[in-house]
N, C-alpha and C positions, 0 to 999 in steps of 0.2 A: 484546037488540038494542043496538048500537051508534052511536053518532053522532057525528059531526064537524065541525069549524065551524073555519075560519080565523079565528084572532081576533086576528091582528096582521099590518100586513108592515111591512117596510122595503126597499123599492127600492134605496136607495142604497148599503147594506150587505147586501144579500141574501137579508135574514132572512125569515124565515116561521115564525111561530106557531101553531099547529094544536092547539083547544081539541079531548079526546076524551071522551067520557062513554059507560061501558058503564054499562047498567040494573041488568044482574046482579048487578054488585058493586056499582053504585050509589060506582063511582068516577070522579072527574074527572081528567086529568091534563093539562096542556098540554106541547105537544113543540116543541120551536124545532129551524129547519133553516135551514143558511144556502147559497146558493150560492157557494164561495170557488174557482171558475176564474178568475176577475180578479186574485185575490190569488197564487193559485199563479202566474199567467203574469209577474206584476210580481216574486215574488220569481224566478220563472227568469230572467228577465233581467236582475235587481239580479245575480242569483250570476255568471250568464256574462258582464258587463261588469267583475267584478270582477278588480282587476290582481297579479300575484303580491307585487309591492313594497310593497301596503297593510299597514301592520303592524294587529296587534290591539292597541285599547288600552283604557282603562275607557269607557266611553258608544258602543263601536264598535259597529253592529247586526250581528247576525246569522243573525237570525230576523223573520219576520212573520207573525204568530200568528192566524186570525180570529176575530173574537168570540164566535163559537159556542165554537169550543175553548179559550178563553181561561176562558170564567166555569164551562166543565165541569172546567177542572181547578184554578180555583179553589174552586168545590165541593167537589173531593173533597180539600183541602188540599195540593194538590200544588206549585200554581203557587208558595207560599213557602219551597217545601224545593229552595234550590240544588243539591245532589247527586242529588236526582231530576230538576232543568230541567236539569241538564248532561247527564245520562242519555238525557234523551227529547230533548233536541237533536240528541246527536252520533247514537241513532239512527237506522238508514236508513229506517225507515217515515216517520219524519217529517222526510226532507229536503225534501221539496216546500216547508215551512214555512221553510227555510235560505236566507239573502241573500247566504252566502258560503261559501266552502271554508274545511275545516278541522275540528279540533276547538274545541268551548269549554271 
């Protein structure tokens, strides 16, 4: 048997926490979900106001990451290996996450 338990939220970021315990294994795990349509819609609109003359420069944004995706792929070491966040940016699965046109 199985069981569930919300054991965190955060409204203001989305988040939701969901403690799971199956008996069987007599393992715990907790799972975070966040809802990022708020974030996707702000960066669709940061991308479509963006004007062709902006040049790229160092500190320019061009991404907004949510915290859920942010601490999973610092988990898996990813988030500090530049040639893999240039990868997963220019990416089309994850334009939704892009404030701007272009490549990085």
């Amino acid at each position: 048997m199985s069981e569930s338990k919300i054991f965190d939220t955060n409204s203001d970021l989305g988040i939701t926490r969901t403690w799971h315990y199956d008996e069987e294994t007599d393992q715990a795990t907790i799972q975070t979900s966040q809802d990022v349509t708020a974030i996707i819609e702000e960066n669709r609109d940061t991308y479509n106001q963006f004007e062709k003359h902006d040049k790229y420069g160092e500190w320019s944004r061009v991404a907004s990451i949510p915290l859920s995706v942010y601490f999973k792929l610092k988990a898996e070491g990813k988030l500090d290996d530049d040639a893999y966040m240039k990868r997963w940016l220019n990416d089309p699965e994850n334009q939704y996450f892009r404030t701007r046109p272009g490549q990085v």
